[in-house]
N, CA and C atoms as a LAMMPS dump frame, in Angstrom:
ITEM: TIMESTEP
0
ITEM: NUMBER OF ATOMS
330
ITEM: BOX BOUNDS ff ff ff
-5.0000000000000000e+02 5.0000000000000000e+02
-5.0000000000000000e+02 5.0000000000000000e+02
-5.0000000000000000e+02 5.0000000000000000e+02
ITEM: ATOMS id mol type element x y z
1 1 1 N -115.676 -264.943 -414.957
2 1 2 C -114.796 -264.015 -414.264
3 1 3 C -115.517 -262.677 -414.157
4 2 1 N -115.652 -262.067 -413.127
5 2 2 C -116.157 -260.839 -412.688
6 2 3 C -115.208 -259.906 -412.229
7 3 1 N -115.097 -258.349 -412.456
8 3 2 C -113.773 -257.872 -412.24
9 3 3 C -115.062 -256.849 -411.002
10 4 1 N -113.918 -256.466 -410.306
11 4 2 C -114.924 -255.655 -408.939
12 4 3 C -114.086 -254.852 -409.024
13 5 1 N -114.791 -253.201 -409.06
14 5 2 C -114.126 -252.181 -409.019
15 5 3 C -113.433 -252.153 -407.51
16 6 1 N -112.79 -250.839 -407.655
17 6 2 C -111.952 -250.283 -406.329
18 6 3 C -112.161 -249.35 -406.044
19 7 1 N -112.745 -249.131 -405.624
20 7 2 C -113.316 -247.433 -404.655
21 7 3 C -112.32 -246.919 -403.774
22 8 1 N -112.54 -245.488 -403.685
23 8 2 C -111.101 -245.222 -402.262
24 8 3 C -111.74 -244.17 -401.485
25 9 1 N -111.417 -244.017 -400.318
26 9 2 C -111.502 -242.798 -399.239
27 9 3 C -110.613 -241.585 -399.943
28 10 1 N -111.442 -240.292 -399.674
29 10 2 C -110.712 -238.94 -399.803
30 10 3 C -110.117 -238.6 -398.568
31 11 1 N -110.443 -239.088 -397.443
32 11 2 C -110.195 -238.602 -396.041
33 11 3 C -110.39 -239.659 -394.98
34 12 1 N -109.27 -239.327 -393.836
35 12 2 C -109.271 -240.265 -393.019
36 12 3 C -111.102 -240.456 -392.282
37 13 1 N -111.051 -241.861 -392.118
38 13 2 C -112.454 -242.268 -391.501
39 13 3 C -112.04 -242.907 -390.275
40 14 1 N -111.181 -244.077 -389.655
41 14 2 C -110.563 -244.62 -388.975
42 14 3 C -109.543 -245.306 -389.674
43 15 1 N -109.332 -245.454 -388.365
44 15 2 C -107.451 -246.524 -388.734
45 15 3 C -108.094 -247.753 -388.041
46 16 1 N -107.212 -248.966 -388.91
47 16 2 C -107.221 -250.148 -388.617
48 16 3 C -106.227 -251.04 -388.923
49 17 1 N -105.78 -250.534 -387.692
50 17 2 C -104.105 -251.214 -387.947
51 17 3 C -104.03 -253.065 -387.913
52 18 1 N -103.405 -253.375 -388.813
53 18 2 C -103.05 -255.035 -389.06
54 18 3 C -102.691 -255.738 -387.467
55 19 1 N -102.937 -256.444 -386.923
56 19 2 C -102.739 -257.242 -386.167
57 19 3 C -100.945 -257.508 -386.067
58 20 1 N -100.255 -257.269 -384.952
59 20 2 C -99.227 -257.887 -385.084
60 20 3 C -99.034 -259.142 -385.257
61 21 1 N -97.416 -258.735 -386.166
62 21 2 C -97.011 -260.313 -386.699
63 21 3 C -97.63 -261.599 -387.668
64 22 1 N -98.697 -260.452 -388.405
65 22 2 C -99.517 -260.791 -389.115
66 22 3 C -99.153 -260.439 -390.939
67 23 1 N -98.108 -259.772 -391.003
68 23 2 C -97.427 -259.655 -392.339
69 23 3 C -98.368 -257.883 -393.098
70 24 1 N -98.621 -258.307 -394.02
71 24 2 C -99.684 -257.496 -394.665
72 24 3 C -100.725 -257.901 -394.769
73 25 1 N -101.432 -259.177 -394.71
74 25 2 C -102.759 -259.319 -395.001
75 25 3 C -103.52 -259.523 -393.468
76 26 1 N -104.358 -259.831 -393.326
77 26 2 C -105.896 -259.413 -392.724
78 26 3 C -106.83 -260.354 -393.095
79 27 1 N -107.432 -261.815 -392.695
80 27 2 C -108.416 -262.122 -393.222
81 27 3 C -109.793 -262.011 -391.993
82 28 1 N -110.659 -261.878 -392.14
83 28 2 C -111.765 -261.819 -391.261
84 28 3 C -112.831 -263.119 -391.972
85 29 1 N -113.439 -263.488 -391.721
86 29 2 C -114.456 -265.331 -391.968
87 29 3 C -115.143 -265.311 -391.106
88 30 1 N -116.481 -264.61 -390.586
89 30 2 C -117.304 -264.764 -389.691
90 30 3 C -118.659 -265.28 -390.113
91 31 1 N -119.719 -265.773 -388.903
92 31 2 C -121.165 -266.454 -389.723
93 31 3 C -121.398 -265.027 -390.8
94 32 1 N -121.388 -263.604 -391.235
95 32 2 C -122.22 -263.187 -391.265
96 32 3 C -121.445 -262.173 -393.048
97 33 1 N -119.878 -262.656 -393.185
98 33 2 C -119.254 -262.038 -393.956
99 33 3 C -117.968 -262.642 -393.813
100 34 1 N -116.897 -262.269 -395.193
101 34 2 C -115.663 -262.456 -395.415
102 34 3 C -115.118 -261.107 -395.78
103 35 1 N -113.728 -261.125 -394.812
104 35 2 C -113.313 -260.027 -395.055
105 35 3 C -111.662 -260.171 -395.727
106 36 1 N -110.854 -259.477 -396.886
107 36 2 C -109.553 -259.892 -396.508
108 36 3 C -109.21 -258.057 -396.865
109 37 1 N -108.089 -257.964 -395.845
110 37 2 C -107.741 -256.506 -396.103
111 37 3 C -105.83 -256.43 -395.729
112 38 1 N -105.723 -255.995 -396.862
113 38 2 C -104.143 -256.331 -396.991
114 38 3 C -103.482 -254.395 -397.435
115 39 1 N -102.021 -254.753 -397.406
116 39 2 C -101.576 -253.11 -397.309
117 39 3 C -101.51 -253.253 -399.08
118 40 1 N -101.609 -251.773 -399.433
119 40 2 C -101.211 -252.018 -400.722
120 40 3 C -100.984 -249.945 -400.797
121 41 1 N -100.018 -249.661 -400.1
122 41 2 C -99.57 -248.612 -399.995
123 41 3 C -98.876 -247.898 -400.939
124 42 1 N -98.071 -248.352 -401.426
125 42 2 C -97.74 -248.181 -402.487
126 42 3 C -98.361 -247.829 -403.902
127 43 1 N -99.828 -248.27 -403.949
128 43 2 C -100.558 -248.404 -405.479
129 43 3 C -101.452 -247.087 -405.52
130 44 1 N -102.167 -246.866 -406.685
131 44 2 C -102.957 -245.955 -406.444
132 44 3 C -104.349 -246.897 -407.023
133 45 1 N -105.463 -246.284 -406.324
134 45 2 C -106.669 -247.397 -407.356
135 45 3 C -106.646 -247.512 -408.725
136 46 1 N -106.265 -246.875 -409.362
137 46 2 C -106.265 -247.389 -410.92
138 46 3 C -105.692 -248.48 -411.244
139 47 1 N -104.475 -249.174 -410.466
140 47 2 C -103.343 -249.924 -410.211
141 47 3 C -103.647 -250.954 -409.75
142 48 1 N -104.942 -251.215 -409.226
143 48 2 C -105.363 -252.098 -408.589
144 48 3 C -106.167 -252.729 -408.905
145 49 1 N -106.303 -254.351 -409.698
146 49 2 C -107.683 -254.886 -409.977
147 49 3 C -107.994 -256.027 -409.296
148 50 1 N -108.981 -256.122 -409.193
149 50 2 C -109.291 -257.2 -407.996
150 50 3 C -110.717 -258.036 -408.889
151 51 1 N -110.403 -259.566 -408.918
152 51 2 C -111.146 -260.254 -409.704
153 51 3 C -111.502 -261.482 -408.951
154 52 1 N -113.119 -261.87 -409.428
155 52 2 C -113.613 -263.143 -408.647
156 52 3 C -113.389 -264.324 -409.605
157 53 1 N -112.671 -264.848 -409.592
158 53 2 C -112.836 -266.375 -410.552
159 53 3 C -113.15 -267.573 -410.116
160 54 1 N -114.608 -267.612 -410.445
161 54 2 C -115 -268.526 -409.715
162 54 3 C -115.103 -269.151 -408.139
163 55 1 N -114.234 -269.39 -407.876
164 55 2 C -114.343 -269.758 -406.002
165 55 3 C -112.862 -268.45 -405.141
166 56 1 N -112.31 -268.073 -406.207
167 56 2 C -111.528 -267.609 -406.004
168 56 3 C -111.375 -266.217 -406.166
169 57 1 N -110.831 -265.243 -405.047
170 57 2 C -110.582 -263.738 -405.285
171 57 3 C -109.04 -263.655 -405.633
172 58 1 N -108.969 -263.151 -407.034
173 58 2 C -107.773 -262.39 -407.147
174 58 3 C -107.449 -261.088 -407.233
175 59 1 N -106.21 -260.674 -406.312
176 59 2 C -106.042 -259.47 -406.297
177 59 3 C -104.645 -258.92 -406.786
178 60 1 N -104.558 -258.247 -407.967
179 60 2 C -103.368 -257.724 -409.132
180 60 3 C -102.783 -256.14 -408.664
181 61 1 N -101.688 -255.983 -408.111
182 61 2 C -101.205 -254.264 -408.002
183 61 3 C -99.997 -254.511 -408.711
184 62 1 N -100.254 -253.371 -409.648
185 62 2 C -98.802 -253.401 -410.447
186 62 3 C -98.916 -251.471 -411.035
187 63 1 N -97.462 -251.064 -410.543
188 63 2 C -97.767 -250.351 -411.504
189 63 3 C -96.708 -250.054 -412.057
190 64 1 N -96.391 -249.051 -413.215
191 64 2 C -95.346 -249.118 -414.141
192 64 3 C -94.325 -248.574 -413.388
193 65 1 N -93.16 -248.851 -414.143
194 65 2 C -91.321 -248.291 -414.05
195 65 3 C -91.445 -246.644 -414.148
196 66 1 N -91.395 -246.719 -412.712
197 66 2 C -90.938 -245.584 -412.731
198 66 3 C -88.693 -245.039 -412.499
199 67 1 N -88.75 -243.925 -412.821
200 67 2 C -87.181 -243.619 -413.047
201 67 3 C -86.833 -242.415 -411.762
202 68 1 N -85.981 -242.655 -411.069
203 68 2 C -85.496 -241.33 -410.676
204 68 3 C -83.745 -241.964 -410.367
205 69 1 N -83.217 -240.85 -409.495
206 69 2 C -81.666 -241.025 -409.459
207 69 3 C -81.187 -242.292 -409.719
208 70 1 N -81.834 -243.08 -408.736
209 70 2 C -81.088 -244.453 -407.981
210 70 3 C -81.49 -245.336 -409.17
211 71 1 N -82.381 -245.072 -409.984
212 71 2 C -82.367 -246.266 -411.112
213 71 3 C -84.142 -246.2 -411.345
214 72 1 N -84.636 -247.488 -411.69
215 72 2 C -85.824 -247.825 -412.217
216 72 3 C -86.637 -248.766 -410.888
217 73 1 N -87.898 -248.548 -410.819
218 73 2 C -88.546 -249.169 -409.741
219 73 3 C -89.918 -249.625 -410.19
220 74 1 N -90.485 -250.888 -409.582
221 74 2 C -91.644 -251.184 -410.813
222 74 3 C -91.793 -252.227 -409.322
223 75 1 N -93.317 -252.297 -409.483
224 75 2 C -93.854 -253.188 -407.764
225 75 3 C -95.123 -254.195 -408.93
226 76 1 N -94.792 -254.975 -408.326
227 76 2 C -96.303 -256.122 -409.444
228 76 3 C -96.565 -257.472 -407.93
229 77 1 N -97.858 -257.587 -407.616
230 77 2 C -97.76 -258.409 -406.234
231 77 3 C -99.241 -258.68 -406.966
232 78 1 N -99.513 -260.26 -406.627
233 78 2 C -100.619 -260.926 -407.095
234 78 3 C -100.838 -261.989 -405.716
235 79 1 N -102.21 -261.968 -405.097
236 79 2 C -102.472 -262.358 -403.958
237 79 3 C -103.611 -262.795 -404.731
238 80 1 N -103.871 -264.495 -404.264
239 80 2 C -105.108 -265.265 -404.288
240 80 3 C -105.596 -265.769 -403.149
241 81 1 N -107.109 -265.767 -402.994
242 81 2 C -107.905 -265.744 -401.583
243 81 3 C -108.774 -267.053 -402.31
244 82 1 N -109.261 -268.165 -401.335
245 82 2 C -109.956 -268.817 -401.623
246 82 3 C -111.252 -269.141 -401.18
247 83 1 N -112.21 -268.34 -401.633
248 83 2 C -114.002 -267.376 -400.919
249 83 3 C -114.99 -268.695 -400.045
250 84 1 N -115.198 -268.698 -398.931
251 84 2 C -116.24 -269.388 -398.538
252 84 3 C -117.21 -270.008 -399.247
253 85 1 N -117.269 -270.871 -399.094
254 85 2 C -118.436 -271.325 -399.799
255 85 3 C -119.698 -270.711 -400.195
256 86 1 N -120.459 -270.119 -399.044
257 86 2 C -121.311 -269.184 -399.107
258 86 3 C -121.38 -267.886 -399.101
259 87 1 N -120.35 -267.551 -399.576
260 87 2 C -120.223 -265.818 -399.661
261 87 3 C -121.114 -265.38 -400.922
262 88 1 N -122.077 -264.526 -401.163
263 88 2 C -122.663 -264 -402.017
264 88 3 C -122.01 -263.276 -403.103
265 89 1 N -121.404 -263.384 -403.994
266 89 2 C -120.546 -263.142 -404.699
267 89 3 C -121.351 -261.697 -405.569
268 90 1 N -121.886 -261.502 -405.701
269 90 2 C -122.508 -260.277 -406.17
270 90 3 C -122.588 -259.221 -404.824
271 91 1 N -122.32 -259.496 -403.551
272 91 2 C -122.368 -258.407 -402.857
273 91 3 C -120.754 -258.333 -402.277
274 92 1 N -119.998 -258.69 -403.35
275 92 2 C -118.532 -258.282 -403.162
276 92 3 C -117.766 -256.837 -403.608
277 93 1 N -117.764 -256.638 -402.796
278 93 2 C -116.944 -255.141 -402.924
279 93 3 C -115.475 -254.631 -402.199
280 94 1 N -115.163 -253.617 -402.61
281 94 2 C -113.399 -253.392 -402.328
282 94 3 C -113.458 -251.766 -402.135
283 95 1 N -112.349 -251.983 -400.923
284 95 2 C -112.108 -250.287 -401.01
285 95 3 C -110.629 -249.855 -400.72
286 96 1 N -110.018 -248.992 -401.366
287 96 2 C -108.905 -248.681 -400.715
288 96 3 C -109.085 -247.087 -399.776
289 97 1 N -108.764 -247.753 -398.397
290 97 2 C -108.592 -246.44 -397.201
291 97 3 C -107.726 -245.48 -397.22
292 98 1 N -108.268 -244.207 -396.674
293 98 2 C -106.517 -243.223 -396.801
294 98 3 C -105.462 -243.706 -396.336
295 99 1 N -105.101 -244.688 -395.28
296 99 2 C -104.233 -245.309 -395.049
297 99 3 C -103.933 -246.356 -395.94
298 100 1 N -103.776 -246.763 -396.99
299 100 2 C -103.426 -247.632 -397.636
300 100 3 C -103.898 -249.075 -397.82
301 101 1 N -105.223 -248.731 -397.036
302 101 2 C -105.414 -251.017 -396.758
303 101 3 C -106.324 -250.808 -397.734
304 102 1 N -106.135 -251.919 -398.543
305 102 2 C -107.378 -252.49 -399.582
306 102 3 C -108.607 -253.485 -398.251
307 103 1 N -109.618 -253.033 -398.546
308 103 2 C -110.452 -253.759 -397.939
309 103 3 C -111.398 -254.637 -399.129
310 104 1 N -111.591 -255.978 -399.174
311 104 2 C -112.447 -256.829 -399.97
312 104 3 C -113.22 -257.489 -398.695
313 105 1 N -114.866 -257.375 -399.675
314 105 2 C -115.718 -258.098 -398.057
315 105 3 C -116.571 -257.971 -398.897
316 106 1 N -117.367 -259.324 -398.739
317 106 2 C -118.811 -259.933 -399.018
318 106 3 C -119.47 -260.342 -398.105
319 107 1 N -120.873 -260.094 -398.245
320 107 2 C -121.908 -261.098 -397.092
321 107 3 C -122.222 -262.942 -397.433
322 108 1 N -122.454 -263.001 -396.513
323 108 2 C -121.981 -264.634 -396.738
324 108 3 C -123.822 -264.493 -396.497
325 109 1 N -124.365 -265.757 -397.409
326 109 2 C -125.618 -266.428 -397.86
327 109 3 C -126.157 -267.076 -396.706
328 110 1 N -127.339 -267.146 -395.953
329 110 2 C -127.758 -267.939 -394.751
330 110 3 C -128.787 -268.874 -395.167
């Protein structure tokens, strides 16, 4: 198991809005890379761990109970991706954008 940090933008770079009717996630699978980029608006990067196990990317946002008027609020969402065969798993990396999308993308092996 390999845990891959989460990097983030200080400032807008572009927008890349989700495809309609496409939910929150985003996958991209081309000859040359894998991409999956899902909303995770809500989290902040600390909140966010994203792990390779074996053939598989998992991605963990949780963060604690928070309290105000209306009561207690607490978000925990666990998304599993299942990696190309040839994706180079050491050139996997993650970012979260000022807009909120987690981006995960590796180069795939030729």
């Amino acid at each position: 198991m390999m845990n891959v940090p989460v990097d983030h933008d200080q400032g807008t770079k572009w927008d890349w809005p989700l495809q309609k009717g496409d939910g929150v996630v985003n996958v991209l699978d081309d000859d040359d890379h894998f991409e999956v980029g899902l909303e995770a608006h809500h989290f902040l990067p600390k909140e966010i761990e994203v792990k390779n196990i074996g053939e598989l990317l998992e991605i963990h946002m949780e963060h604690t109970v928070k309290t105000d008027k209306f009561g207690d609020v607490s978000r925990n969402i666990t998304r599993c991706y299942k990696l190309p065969k040839n994706v180079d798993m050491k050139t996997i990396k993650s970012n979260l954008d000022s807009n909120g999308i987690l981006h995960i993308h590796g180069r795939k092996m030729h």
